[in-house]
Phi, psi and omega in degrees: 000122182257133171297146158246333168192175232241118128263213196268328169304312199303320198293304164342301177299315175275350177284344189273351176311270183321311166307352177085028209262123171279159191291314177336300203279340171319268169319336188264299178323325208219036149048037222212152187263143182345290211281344149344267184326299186312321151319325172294305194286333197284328182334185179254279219291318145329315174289335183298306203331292192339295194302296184287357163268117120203317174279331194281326167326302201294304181318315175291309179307335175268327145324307153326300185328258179346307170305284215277007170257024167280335196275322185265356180264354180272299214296309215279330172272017187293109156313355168270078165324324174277323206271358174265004186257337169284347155274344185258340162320303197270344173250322178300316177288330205317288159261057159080017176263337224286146188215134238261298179243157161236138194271318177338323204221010192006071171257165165252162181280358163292310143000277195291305205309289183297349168302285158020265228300312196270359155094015180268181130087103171209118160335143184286196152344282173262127195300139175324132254228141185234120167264177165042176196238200208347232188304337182277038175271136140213170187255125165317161177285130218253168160262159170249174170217157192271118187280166198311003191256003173230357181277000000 
């Protein structure tokens, strides 16, 4: 079955598609059967609807970008501590860093982050060692020593 054109449930249906909205809760919001939805999606007009929320995201997002990674670079130099350990929270999941436990020390890195952030925790001398070559660098794991607010 070919669509000839989108009404407003189909933009519905593909808009919760694209949300990542699983089909069960599809069906159940908008009273509407699996293969319905699968009708939708598999369609040509449907597949443009998809293809064109997939540009319209990308727009926002490259719109966006810049802003919020101001906000987080501002945030991270904040004299206010919670608001730089969520920042620094938020640039650490971003780029891939961010790690739930570190098992050595069974901690989480909001853990560390806020040991940091609160002056418990300070590198030593010398800064962390930069590995591997392009895009795959990352800096080995530095040790901390307990910094002047607890000795």
């Amino acid at each position: 079955m070919e669509l000839r054109k989108l009404n407003q449930r189909h933009r519905m249906m593909l808009r919760m598609v694209a949300a990542g909205i699983p089909l069960p809760q599809i069906e159940s919001e908008l009273a509407v059967s699996a293969q319905a939805i699968r009708n939708t999606i598999g369609c040509q007009l449907g597949q443009q609807y998809l293809a064109s929320l997939e540009t319209e995201l990308d727009d926002e997002f490259k719109r966006l970008f810049k802003k919020v990674v101001k906000v987080i670079d501002d945030g991270l130099s904040c004299a206010d501590s919670s608001i730089a350990l969520a920042s620094a929270n938020l640039w650490l999941k971003a780029h891939g860093k961010f790690v739930h436990k570190v098992e050595t020390r069974n901690l989480t890195a909001e853990d560390i982050i806020a040991k940091i952030v609160s002056g418990e925790l300070v590198l030593p001398g010398k800064a962390p060692k930069l590995v591997g070559e392009g895009l795959g660098r990352a800096y080995e794991e530095a040790e901390f020593e307990v910094g002047p607010s607890l000795q």
